[in-house]
C-alpha positions in Angstrom: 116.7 101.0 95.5 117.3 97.5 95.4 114.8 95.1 93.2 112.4 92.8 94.8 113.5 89.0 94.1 111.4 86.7 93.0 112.7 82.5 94.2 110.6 81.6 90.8 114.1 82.3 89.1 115.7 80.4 91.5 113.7 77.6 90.3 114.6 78.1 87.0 118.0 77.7 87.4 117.6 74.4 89.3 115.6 72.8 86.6 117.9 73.8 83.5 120.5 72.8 85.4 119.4 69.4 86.5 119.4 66.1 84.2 115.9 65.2 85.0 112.3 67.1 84.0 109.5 67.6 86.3 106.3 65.6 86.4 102.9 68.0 85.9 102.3 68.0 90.0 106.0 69.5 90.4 105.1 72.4 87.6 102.4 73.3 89.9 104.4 73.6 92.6 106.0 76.2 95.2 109.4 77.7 93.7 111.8 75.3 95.1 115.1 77.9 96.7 118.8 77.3 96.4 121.0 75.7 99.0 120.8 79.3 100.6 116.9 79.2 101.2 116.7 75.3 102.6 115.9 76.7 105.9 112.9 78.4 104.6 111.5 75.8 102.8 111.4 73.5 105.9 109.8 76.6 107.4 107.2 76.9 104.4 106.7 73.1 103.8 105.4 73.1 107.3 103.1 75.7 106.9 102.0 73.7 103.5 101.4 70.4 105.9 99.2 72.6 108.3 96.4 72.8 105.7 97.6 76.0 102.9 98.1 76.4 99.8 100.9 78.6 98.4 99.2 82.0 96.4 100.1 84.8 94.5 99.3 88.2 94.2 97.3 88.7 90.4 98.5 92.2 89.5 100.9 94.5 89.8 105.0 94.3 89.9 105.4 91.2 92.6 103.3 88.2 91.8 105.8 85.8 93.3 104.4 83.3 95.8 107.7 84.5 97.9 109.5 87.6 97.4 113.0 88.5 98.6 112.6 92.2 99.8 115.1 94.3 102.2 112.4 95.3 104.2 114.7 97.3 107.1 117.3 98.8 104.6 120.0 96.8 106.6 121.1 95.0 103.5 119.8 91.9 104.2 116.6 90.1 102.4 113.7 89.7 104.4 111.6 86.6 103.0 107.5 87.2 102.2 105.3 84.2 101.4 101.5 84.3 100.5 99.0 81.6 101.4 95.6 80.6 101.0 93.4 77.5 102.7 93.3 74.9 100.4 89.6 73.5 101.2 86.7 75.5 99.5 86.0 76.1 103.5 89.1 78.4 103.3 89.6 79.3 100.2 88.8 83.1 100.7 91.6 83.1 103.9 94.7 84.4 103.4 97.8 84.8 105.2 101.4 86.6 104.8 104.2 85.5 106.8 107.1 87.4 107.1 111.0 85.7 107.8 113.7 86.7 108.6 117.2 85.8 108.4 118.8 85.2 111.6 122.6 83.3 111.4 122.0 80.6 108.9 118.1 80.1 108.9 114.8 82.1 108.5 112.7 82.9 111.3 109.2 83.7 111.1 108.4 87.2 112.4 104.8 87.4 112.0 101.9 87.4 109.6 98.5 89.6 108.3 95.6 87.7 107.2 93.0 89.2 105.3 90.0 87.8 103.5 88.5 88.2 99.9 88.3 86.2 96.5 92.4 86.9 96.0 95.1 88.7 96.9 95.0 91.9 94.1 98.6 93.2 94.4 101.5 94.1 96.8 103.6 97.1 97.3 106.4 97.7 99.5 106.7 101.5 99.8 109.7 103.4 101.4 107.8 105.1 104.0 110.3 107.0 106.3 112.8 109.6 104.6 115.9 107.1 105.7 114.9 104.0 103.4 112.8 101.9 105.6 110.3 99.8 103.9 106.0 99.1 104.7 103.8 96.7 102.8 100.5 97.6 101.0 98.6 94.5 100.5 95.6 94.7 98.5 92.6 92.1 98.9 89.9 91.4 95.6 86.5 91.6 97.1 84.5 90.9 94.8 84.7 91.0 90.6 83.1 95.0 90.2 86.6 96.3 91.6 85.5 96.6 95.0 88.5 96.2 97.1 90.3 96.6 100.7 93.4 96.9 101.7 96.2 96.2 104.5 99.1 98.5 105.2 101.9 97.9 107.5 105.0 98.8 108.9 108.0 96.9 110.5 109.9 96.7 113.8 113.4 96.6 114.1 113.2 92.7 114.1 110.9 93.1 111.0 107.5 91.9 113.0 104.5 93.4 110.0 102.2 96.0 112.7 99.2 96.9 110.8 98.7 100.8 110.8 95.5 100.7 108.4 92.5 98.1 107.1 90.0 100.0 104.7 88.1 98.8 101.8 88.6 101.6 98.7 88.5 101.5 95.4 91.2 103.0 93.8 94.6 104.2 95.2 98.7 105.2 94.3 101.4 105.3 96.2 103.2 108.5 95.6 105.4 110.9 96.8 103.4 114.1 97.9 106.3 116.3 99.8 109.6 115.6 98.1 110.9 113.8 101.0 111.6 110.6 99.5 109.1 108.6 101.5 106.0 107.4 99.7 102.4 108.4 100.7 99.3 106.2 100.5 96.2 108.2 98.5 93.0 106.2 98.6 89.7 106.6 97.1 86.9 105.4 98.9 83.6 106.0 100.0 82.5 108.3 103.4 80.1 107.2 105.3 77.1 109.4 104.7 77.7 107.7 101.4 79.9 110.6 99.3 83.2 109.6 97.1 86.5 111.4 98.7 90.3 111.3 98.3 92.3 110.6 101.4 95.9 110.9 102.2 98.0 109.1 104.9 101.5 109.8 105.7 103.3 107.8 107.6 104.7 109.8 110.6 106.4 108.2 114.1 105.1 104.7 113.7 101.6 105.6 112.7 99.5 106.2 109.8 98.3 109.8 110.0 95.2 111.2 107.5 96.5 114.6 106.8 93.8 115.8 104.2 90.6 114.2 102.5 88.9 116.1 99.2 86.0 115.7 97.7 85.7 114.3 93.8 83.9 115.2 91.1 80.0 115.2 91.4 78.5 112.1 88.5 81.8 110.3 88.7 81.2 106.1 89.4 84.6 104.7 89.1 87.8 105.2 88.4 89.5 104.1 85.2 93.4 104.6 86.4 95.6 106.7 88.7 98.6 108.2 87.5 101.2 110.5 88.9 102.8 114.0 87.7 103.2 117.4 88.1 101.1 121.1 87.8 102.5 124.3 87.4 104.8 125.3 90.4 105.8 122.2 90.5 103.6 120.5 93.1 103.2 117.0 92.7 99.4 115.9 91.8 97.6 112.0 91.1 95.5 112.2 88.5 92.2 110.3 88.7 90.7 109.8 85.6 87.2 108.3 86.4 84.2 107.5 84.6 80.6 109.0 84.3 77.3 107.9 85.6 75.5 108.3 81.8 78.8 106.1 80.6 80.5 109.1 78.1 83.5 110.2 78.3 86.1 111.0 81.2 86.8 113.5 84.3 89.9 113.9 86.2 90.2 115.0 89.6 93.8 116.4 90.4 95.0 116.2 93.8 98.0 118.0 95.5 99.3 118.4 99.1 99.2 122.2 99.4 99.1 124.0 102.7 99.6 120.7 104.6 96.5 119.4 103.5 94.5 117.4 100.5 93.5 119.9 97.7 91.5 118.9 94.7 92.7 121.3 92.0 89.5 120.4 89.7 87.2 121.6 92.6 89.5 124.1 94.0 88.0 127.7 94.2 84.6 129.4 93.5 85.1 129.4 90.0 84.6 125.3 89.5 83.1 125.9 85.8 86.9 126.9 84.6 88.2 123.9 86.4 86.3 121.5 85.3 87.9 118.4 83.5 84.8 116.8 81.8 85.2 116.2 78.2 83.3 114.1 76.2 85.2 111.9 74.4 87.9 109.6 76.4 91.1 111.1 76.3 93.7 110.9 79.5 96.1 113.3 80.9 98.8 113.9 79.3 102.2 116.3 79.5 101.4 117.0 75.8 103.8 119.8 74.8 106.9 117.7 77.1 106.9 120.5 79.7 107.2 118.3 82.4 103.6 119.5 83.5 100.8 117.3 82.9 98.1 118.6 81.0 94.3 117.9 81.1 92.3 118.0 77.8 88.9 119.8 77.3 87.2 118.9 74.2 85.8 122.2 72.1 83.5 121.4 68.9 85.5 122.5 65.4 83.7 124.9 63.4 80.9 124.1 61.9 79.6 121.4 64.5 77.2 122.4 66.7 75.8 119.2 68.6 78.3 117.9 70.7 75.6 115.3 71.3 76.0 114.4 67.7 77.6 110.9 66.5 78.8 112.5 63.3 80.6 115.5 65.7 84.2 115.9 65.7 86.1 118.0 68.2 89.4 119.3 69.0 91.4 119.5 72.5 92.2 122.6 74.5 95.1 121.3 76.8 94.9 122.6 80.2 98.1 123.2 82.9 96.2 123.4 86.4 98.0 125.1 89.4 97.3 125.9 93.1 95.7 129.3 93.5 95.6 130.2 89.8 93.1 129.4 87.0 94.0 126.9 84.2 96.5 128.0 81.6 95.3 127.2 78.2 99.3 125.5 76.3 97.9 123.9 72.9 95.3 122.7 71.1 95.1 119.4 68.9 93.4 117.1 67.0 93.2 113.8 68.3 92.7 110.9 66.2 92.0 108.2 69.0 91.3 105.4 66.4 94.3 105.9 64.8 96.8 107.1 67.4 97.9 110.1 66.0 97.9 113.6 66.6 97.9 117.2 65.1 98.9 120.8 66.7 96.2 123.3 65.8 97.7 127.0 65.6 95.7 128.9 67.9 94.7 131.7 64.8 92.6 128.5 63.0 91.2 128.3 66.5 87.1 129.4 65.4 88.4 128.7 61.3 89.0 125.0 60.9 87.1 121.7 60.6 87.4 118.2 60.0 85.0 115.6 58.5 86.2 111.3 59.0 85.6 109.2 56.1 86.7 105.4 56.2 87.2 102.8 53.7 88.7 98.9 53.6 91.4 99.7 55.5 91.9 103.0 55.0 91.0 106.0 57.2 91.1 109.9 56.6 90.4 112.7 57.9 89.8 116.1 55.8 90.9 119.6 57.1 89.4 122.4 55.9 88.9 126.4 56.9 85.1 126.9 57.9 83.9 129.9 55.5 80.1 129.9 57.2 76.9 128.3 56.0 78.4 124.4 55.7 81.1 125.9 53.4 84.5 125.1 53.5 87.7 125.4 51.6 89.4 121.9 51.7 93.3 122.5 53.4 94.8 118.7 53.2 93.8 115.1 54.5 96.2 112.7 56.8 95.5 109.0 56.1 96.0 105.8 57.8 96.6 103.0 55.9 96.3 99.7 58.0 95.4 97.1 55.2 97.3 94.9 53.1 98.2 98.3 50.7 100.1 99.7 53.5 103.1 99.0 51.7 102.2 100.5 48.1 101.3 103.7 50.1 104.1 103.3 52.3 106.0 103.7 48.8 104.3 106.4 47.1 106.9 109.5 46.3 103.9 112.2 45.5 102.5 111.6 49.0 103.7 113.4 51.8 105.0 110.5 54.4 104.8 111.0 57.7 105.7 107.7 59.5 104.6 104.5 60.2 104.3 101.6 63.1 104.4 97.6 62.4 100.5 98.1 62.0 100.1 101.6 59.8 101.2 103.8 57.5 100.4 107.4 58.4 101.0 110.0 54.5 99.0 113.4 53.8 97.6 114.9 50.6 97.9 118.5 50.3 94.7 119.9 48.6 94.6 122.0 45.3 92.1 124.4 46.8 94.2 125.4 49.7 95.6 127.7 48.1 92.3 129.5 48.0 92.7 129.8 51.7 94.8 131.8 54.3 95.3 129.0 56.7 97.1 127.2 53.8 100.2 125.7 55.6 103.4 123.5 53.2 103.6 120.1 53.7 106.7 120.7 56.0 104.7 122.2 58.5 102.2 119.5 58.5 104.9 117.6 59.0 106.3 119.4 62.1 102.3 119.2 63.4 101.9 115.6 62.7 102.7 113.2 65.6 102.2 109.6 66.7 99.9 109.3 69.9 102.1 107.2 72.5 100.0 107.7 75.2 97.4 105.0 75.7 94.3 105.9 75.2 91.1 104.5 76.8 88.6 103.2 74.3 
């Protein structure tokens, strides 16, 4: 799949090559093309002198002001340019032209306008099994995240036809069938007022909805979209979204099973073993490198009993979801968010272990110990993070067990004396084995 181009770099290469600098107006600016592009800038320079302002998307890959994209898989680069008005009048107008290249010049083929306080991103899916390109253009409505967006296809000449205009508020491009040809998920709101998922494909020159889900009941937003697999390999998004009382994280997963929209974490009568809530705000993750992605449900260590509790401290059960089957339990961990770094919890100290967090001028532990009842406990070993300036000396001590580092912290364990008191004891190897660095981010 060939890159999108960006003429900024085009631009560069002009000015390094050249013998003179530009004054502060020119830095501001459209990317000045090549020889090869001339034709397009008369084209765009025009447009300029009708009352517009070149733009940019603000997220996402592109944020060019034109892009070179082979929109019709031909092997030739179709030319997109974004535009605003340039009087406060106009200022929330917006318009996309599309060019292109015909002999030795550009020629404009069309253009979508939309409206909003910017122009949020742009994508240019492969929508048809054969290569051929559509464009996703999302608008900024206003600064909660409310958003809409455009989506279009392209005729042979490469005239934009708009197939859908929705506002949403969350949405990924993905995959669903194995086809090759990418499928448009949005979340948005129904209009009796209810959140749901839909799904588009993109089927003989129209945008089809093919299946629409329900998502979780107390969910407001959604923090991020990623894509991955369940069991039997169906690919699923995973919408990690936050709560209405503002703690901690659920995930709806959706799947195209059965030629429709399923939501896995509502699927079945038996919702309670699906659910995804957890408390503290950890995303999904393929945590044991299965290729499956895993969902996390947070389970109070021995000894706690409030999970209401600011002093509580829990561990993970790690979830594989799957259509028409219940969740398979694969691992359990501790997860040190603060700290970025994680320990495997053998499933026999399942109902045995604890943990208590202590913290100290740059310096953070965390104790492990085997629960004997009553608040008692038989001290196993403590991992430390060392983020001050005496990273280095621990970073150098021989009698502690090291178990890595990053440019920021130095991870070591202690093993304790009375662990050998206990049945859980474990050598410093296997801590070791059981200790890893989080690489995931993590939403704080």
């Amino acid at each position: 799949m060939k890159p999108i181009r960006m003429l900024s770099v085009l631009l560069a290469f002009l000015v390094l090559s050249g013998c003179t600098f530009p004054s502060g107006d020119d830095l501001l600016a459209a990317p000045k093309p090549s020889t090869n592009y001339q034709t397009l800038q008369a084209e765009l320079e025009e447009l300029i002198a009708s009352g517009i302002s070149y733009t940019a998307p603000v997220e996402g890959e592109n944020r060019s002001s034109i892009q070179l994209i082979d929109l019709d898989n031909d092997g030739v680069e179709e030319a997109i340019s974004f535009f605003r008005g340039s009087s406060s009048a106009t200022s929330n107008e917006f318009k996309v032209y599309v060019y292109r290249k015909q002999d030795d010049r550009y020629v404009c083929t069309g253009s979508i306008e939309g409206t909003g306080t910017a122009i949020q991103s742009v994508d240019y899916p492969v929508i048809t099994p054969d290569g051929r390109r559509g464009m996703v253009i999302s608008w900024r409505l206003s600064a909660d995240g409310t958003g809409a967006l455009t989506m279009c296809d392209f005729s042979n000449d490469c005239a934009p036809g708009v197939l859908l205009e929705t506002e949403y508020s969350a949405m990924d491009l993905v995959d669903m069938t194995g086809d090759g040809a990418k499928d448009l998920l949005l979340m948005t709101t129904a209009p009796e007022g209810k959140r749901v998922a839909r799904l588009y494909q993109y089927r003989s020159g129209s945008l089809t909805m093919v299946g629409e889900a329900a998502t979780s009941a107390e969910t407001v937003s959604v923090e991020r979209m990623q894509t991955g697999h369940v069991l039997n390999d169906y690919t699923a998004v995973f919408a990690e979204e936050k709560m209405a009382s503002g703690v901690g994280l659920t995930t709806d997963i959706f799947v195209f099973a059965d030629q429709t929209l399923v939501n896995l974490a509502l699927d079945g009568e038996d919702s309670i073993s699906r659910s995804t809530y957890r408390p503290v705000s950890v995303y999904a993750s393929d945590v044991n490198g299965d290729g499956v992605t895993e969902l996390p449900r947070a389970v109070l260590m021995a000894g706690y009993t409030d999970a209401a509790s600011s002093d509580a401290v829990f561990m993970l059960d790690w979830y594989a979801y799957s259509v028409n089957e219940p969740p398979t339990l694969v691992m359990t961990t501790y997860q040190n968010i603060s700290d970025a770094w994680s320990l495997v919890i053998d499933p026999t100290w399942h109902d045995r272990i604890t943990a208590t967090k202590s913290a100290d001028s740059g310096l953070s532990a965390v104790t492990f110990s085997e629960y004997v009842g009553r608040g008692g406990h038989i001290p196993l070993f403590t991992i430390y993070c060392a983020t001050g300036s005496n990273r280095d000396y621990y970073a150098g001590r021989t009698d502690l067990l090291q178990l890595g580092q990053t440019a920021q912290a130095v991870y070591f364990a202690r093993v304790a004396d009375e662990a050998e008191d206990s049945s859980l004891q474990i050598s410093g190897e296997e801590i070791k084995n059981r200790f890893s660095l989080v690489k995931q981010d993590w939403n704080n």
